[in-house]
N, C-alpha and C positions, 0 to 999 in steps of 0.2 A: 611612406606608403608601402604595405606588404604587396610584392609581387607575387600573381597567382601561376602557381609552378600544375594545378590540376582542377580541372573544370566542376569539382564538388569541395564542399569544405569536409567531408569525412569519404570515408571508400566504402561505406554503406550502399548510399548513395548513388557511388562510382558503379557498383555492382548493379544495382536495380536499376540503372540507366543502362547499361552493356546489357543488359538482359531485354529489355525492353528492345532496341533497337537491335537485337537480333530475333526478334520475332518480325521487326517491319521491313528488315533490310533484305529478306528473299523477294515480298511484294514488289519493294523499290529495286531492286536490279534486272527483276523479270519487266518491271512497266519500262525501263531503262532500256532493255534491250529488244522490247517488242515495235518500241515508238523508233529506235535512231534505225534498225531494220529498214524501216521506210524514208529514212531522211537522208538519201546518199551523200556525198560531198563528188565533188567536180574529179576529185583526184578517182573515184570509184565508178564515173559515172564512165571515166576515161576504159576503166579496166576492164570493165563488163560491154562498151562498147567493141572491146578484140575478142571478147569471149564468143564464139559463132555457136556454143553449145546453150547457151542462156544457163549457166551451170549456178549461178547465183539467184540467179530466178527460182530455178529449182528450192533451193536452199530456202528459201524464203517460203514457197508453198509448203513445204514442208515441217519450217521449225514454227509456223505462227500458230497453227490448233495446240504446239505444243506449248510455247509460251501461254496462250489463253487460256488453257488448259492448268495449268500449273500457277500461274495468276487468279483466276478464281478458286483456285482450292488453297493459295496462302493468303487469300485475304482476310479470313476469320482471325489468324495471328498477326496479321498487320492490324485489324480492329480493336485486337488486345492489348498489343503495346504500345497502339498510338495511345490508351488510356493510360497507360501507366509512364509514358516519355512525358506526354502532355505536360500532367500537372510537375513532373519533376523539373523542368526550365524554371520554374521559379526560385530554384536555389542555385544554375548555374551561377558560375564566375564567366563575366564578359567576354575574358579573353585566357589562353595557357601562356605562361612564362615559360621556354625552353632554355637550358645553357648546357654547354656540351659536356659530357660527361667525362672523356677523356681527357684527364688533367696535362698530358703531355701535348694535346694539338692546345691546348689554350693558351691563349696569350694577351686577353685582355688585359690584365694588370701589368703585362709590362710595354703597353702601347701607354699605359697613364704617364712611365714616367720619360717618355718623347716630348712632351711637352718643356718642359726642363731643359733638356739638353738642346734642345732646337732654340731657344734664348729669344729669338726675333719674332715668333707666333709658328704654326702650322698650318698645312693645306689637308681640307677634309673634303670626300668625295661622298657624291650623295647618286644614287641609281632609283629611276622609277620606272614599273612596269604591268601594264594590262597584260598578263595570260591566259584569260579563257577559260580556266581549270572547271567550266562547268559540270555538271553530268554527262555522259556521253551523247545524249539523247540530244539534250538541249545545246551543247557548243555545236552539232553538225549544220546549226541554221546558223551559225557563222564561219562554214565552213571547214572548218577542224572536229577532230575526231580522237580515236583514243585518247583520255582525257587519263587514264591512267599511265601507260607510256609518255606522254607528252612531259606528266609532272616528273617524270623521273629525268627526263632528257636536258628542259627547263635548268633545271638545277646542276644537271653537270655541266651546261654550258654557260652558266651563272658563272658559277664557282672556281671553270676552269679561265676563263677569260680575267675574270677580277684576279688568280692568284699568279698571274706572268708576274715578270719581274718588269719592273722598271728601265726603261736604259734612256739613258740622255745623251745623244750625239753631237758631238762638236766635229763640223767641217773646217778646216784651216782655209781652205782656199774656193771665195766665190766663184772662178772659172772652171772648176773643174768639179763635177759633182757626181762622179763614177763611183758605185759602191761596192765593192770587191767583196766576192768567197772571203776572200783574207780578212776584209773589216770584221766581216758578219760573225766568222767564226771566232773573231777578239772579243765579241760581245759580250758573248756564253763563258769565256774560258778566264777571266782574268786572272792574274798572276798574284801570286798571296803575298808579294811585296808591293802589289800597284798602290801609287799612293789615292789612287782613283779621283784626280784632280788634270785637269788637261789647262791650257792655254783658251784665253778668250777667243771666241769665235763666235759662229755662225751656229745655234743652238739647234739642236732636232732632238725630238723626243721619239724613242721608240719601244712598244713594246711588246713581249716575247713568250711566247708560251712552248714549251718542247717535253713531252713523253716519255718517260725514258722508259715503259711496258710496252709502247709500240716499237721503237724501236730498238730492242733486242736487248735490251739491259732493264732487270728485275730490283725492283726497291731492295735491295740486301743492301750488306755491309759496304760495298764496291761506292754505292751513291753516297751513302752518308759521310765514307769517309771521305771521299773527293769536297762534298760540301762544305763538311766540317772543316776540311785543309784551303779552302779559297779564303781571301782575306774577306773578314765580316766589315760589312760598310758601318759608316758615321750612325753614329743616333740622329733619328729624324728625318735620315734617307734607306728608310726600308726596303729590301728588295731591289734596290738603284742602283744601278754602276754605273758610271759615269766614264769614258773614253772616247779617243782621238783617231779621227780619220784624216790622214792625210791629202794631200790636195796634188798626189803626183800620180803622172800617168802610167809609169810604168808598176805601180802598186799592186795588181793580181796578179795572182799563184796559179799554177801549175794544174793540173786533177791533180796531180798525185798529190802533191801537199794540200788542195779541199780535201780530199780525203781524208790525212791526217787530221785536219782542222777542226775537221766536221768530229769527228771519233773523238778528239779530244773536248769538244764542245757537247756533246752527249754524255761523257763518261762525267762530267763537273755536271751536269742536269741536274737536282732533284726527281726522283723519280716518282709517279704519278700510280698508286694501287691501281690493278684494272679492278672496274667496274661488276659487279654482280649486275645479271638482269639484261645484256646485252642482245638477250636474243628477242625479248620482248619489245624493246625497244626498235629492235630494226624490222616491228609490224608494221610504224608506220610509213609511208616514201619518203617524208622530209628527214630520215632519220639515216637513208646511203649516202653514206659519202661519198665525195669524188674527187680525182686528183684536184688539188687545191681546193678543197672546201676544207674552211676554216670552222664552219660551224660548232662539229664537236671536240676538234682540235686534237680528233686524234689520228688523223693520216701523219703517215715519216715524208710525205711531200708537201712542200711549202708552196703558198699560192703564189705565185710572183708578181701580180698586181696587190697583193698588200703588204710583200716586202720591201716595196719599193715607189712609192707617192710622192719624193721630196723634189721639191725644184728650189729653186735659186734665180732670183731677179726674172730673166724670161727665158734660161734656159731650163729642158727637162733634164730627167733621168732620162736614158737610156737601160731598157729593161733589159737588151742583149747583152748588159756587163754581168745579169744577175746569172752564179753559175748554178745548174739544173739539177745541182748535188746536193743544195742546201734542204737539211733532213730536220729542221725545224718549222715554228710557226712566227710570224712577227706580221705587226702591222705599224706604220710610221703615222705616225699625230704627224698631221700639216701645220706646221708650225711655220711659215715662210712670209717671205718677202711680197710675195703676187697676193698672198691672197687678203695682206692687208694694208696693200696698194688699194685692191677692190672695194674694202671698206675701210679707211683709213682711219672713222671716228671711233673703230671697234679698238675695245681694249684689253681683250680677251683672245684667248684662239677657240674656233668652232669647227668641229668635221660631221662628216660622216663618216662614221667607224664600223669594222666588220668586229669586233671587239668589243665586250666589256670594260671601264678603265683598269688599269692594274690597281691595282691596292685600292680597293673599292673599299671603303669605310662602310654606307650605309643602304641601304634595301630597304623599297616602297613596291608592293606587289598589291595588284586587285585583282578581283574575280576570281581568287582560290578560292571558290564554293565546296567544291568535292571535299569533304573530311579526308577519305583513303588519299587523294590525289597531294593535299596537302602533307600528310605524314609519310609520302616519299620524297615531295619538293624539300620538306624538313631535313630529313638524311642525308640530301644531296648537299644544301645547303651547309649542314653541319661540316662538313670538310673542311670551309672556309671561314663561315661566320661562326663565334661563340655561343652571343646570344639572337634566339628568335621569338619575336609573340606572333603569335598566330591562335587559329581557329576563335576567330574575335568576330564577337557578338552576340542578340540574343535570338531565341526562338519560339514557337510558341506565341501567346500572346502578352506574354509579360516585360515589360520594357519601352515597348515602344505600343500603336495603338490600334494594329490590325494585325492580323497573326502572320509569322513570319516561317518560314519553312527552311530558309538559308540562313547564312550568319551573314556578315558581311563582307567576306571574301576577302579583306583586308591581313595582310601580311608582315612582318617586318623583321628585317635583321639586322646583327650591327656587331662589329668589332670591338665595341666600345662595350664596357657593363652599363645597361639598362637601370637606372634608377628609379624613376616612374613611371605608370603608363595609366591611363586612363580611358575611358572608349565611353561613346554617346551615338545614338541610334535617330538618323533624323525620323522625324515622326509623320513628315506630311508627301510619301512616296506616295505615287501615283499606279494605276495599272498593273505589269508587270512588275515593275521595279518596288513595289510595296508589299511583294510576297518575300521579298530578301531583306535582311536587317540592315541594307545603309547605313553610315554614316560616317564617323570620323575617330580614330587614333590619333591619341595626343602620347611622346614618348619624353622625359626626359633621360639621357646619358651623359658619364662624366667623361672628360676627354684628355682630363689632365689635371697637375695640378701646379701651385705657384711654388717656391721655394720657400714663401712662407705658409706652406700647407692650406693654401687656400683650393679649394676645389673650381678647377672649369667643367662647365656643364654645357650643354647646347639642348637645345628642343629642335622636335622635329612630329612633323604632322601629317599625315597620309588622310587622305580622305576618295571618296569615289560618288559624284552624284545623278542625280536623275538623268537618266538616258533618255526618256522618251522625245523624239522631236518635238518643239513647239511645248513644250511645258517651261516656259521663260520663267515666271511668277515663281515656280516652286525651286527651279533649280538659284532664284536670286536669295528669294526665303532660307535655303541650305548655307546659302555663302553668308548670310545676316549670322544666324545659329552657330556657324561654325566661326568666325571671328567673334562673337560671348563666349564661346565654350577655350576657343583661345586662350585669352582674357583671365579666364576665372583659374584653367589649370597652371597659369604662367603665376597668378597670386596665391593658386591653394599649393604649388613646391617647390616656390621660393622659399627658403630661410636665410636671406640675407635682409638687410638695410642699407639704407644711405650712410648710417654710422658704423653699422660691422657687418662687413661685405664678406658672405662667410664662403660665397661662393662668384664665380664672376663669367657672366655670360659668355659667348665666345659668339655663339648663331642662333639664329632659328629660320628655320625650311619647313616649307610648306611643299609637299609634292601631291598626285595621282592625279587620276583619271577626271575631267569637271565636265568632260559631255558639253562643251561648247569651246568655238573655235573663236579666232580675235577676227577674221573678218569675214565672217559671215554676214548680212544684213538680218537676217533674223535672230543672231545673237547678241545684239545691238546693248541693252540693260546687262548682260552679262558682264560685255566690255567695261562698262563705263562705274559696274559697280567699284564702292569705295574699297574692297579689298586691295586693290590695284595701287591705292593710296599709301597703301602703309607696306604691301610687298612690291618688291620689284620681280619682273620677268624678262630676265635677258635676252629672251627672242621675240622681246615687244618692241614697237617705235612709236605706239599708239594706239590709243581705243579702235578697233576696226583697220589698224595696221601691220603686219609683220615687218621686222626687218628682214631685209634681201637675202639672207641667207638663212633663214631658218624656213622649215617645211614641216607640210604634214605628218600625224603620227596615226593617221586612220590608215590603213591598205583596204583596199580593194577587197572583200573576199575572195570573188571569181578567180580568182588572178594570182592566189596561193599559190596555187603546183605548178605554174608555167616555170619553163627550165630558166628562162629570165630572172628570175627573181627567185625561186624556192633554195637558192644556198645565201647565204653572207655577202659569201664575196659578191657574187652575180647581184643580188639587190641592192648591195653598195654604188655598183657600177649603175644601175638602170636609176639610183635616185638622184645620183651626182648631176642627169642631164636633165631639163625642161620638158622635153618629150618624153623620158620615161615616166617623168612622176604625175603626167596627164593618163599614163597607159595604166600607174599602180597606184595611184593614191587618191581617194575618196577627196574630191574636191567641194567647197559648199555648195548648196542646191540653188539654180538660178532656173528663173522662169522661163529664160531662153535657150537652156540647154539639155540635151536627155540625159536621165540619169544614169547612163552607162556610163561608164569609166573608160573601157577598153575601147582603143585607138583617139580621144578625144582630141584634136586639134584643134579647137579654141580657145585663145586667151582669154584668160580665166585670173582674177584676183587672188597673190598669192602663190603658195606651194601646196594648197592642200590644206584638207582639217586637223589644227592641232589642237589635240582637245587632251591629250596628256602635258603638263605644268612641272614645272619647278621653279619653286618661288621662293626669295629670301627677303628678309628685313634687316636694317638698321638700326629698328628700334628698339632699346628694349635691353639693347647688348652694353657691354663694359662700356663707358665712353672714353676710353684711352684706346681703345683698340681701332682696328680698319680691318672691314671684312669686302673681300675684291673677290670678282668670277675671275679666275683664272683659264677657264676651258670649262664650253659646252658639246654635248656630242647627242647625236642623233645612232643609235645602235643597230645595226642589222641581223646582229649573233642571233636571233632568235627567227632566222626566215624559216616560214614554213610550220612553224609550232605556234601563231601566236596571228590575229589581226591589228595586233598594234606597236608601233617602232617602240623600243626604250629609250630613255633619254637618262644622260649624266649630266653633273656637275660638279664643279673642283671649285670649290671655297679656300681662298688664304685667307687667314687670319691672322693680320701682323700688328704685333704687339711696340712697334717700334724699340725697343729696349739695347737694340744694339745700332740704333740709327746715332750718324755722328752729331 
């Protein structure tokens, strides 16, 4: 199947489209900017109530004759070339194929040959996420606003959160779980004879993100060569090191020697280009940082509730061992003893992360509607990810069976080279939601390959449906649609058989947005449809069930800018308790409660609405393999840009091959 790399099949075409939508795009940013004028968000309504001059007021009496003004005199060329876009959607391509063009950041082809070297199978990471990226006009009814800033910001805290390194912690001694300056900065700095192997222990994962443009050292020659000089890890543990903390108390250093530590753990950094566009982005508040806000990861001070979460049997950390020098970011995966005491039948580890996972393999984004908003998230993205399809969908009324004005805001990135990809437009939107092209991305990518050159491949499915409450029927009809359309793309880019198996499955996931939660009672046929049959959802226990430790991915709007919740860390902290996540999280709707959010102290079924999914199957894949959740996470990296959590998951895929 040809991947489509431009949204026309000649640049004829391409041209009389660009023309065309620059005749409509004055109309569409002057109605853009007349209509959100009047739709303040809570964070503005804040600002203008300290204003005593009503100076925004002003502002408004004065620029609206001028927008209406200048709106009706571009609407005769919006008239023009909505006739000339119109009929041209009939020869769009669904979706754009992006791969990065700089041959030096790319690396897909040599993650293919990880597979190989790793002998026993691989773990892949899979990320989904609601952004919002509507027009400006229309995201401020859910609160959020600059939609061009946000997609810029979106993406670097995407990109910089998935591109930490790795670290895997081993403590020697369960008594003693003090984490010392001295550990921290062993993290960063390994020795280029470490053989990066320690003694069995007590396992902690941790991982680390560090700057080297903020603090005070420039991507020159000084970082590559330090980088280039550290010993390069095994095949199959990218970006990983692996090291030993001791279990003795007199183990921390000096200041003087953090200081050293620290210096030397900065100077082996990779260092991170500053960012173009910095000043537009801090238009909006979710975008200042603060000591310890993890968000964009680019403060030189480290939050110290996410350097430090680990406990042991029933003792804590002690956060006064953490010293106040550490000029890094990190956050510790709860990989511990308590917490699968708490659920013993769990066979995975689950957090709540202020973080993206490190070595994120693959990206499910919805509601990129905005074109502009999307070809910044693009850029951003590109730092990290190779390949991206985006601006998927169609428009107009060709495709689908009422005419569409959005695409389907559907996103996708990936590590891996892109082999297929396919897109289907559900046809039976209701309301609002039938003015935008819904539906579903089917991708296949290869991930590796056999020693006998056999290609592993994996599929993966993004989809986003009916929002509107109470449309049960349609959104069951989407999930019917979308398991044929499964189906069909899984047999039309197979080229294997039973007899010459020319390729061999590894996974397939199912992730986004499905606009219904497991225990709602009005979502009741959602639950119980047979999708559920053939995917598994790790934070399910049952139809109209959650397990105890999973929570909602809906927030609150109102509730965006409160200083509680508008950084990472801070929403981390507020969703970790019972009572915060009555205060921020959209709960389902009960006849016996108000629909407020804020302050709700009623027990209430569950954590909240999760209506963003990640879902995987067994079936379908190699049958010599085993595919296990290693780790799921609930994400908070995106407070304040976004009304909806992200969620990850880490898939192993073990091939048993070096099983005794």
């Amino acid at each position: 199947m040809v991947l489509y790399t431009s949204p026309f099949p000649n640049s004829f075409l391409s041209v009389l489209h660009s023309f065309s939508w620059g005749l409509i795009f004055p109309c569409y940013w002057l109605a853009d900017r007349l209509v959100g004028s009047f739709v303040p968000t809570t964070y503005e309504k804040r600002q203008r109530a300290d204003d005593p001059c009503y100076f925004h007021a002003l502002c408004i009496i004065i620029t609206t004759p001028i927008y209406l003004a200048l709106l009706v005199a571009s609407l005769p060329f919006a008239l023009i070339g909505f006739l000339l876009w119109s009929p041209l959607q009939s020869a769009r391509r669904p979706y754009i194929y992006s791969r990065l063009k700089d041959k030096s950041h790319a690396n897909g082809a040599a993650l293919l040959t990880e597979w190989k070297a790793a002998g026993s199978g691989k773990s892949f990471c899979f990320g989904s996420a609601n952004v919002c990226l509507l027009p400006d006009s229309l995201a401020r009814f859910n609160n959020v606003f600059n939609t061009q800033a946000r997609a810029k910001e979106i993406g670097r805290r995407i990109r910089n959160g998935a591109s930490r390194p790795q670290i895997k912690i081993y403590i020697d001694s369960p008594t003693n779980t003090s984490i010392s300056a001295a550990s921290f900065s062993s993290l960063v700095s390994p020795q280029a004879g470490d053989n990066r192997t320690v003694n069995a222990g007590i396992k902690r994962t941790t991982s680390m993100e560090y700057k080297g443009d903020n603090c005070g050292l420039s991507n020159g020659e000084e970082s590559r060569e330090d980088k280039g000089g550290s010993g390069e890890p095994h095949e199959g543990e990218e970006n990983t090191c692996i090291v030993r903390i001791n279990g003795e108390e007199n183990g921390h250093m000096s200041d003087t020697e953090t200081d050293t530590a620290n210096g030397q753990a900065r100077a082996s950094a990779p260092a991170e280009p500053s960012l173009e566009g910095d000043a537009e982005i801090a238009k909006t508040p979710n975008h200042k940082q603060k000591e310890g806000d993890s968000g964009s990861l680019d403060s030189c001070s480290a939050s110290r509730e996410s350097l430090v979460k680990v406990r042991v049997g029933d003792g804590t950390v002690d956060q006064s061992t953490v010293n106040n020098k550490l000029l890094y970011k990190a956050s510790i995966m709860k990989k511990t003893s308590v917490r699968k005491k708490k659920h013993t039948d769990e066979t995975f580890d689950h957090e709540i992360s202020a973080f993206f996972p490190a070595n994120l393999d693959f990206l499910c984004l919805q509601e990129v509607f905005d074109k502009r908003a999307a070809e910044k998230l693009k850029e951003q993205l590109h730092h990290y990810f190779e390949y991206i399809v985006y601006d998927v969908g169609v428009y107009s009324c060709h495709g689908c069976c009422s005419f569409k004005f959005v695409n389907s805001g559907l996103l996708f990135a990936s590590r891996y080279p892109v082999m297929d990809a396919a897109y289907h437009c559900y046809p039976n939107g209701r309301g609002m939601d039938s003015l935008a092209s819904k539906g579903a991305l089917f991708l296949k990518v290869q991930v590796g390959s056999t020693p006998q050159d056999q290609r592993i491949v994996g599929y993966i499915s993004c989809t986003h449906l009916q929002a509107i409450a109470g449309d049960t029927t349609v959104r069951c009809e989407q999930l019917d649609m979308l398991q044929d359309w499964l189906s069909e793309f899984r047999k039309s880019t197979s080229s294997s058989s039973t007899a010459n198996p020319e390729e061999l499955v590894a996974f397939d996931v199912l992730c986004g947005d499905l606009n219904f939660d497991n225990c709602s009672s009005e979502d009741k046929l959602e639950q119980q449809h047979s999708l559920f049959t053939h995917y598994k959802d790790p934070c399910r226990a049952g139809p109209g069930e959650d397990k105890p430790w999973a929570i909602g991915t809906l927030l609150d709007p109102e509730g965006l800018y409160d200083e509680e919740v508008c950084t990472p860390d801070n929403l981390q902290k507020v969703l970790e308790s019972e009572e915060g996540r009555k205060g921020y999280l959209v709960y389902p709707t009960s006849k016996n409660h108000s629909s407020s959010q804020k302050g709700r102290k009623a027990s209430l079924k569950g954590n909240g609405r999760r209506i963003d999914y990640m879902l995987y199957t067994e079936e379908g894949l190699y049958l010599e393999w085993k595919v296990e959740v290693e780790e799921f996470s609930f994400i908070t990296q995106l407070a304040g840009l976004t009304d909806h959590l992200p969620v990850a998951m880490r898939l192993t895929v073990s091939t048993g091959e070096d099983d005794p």
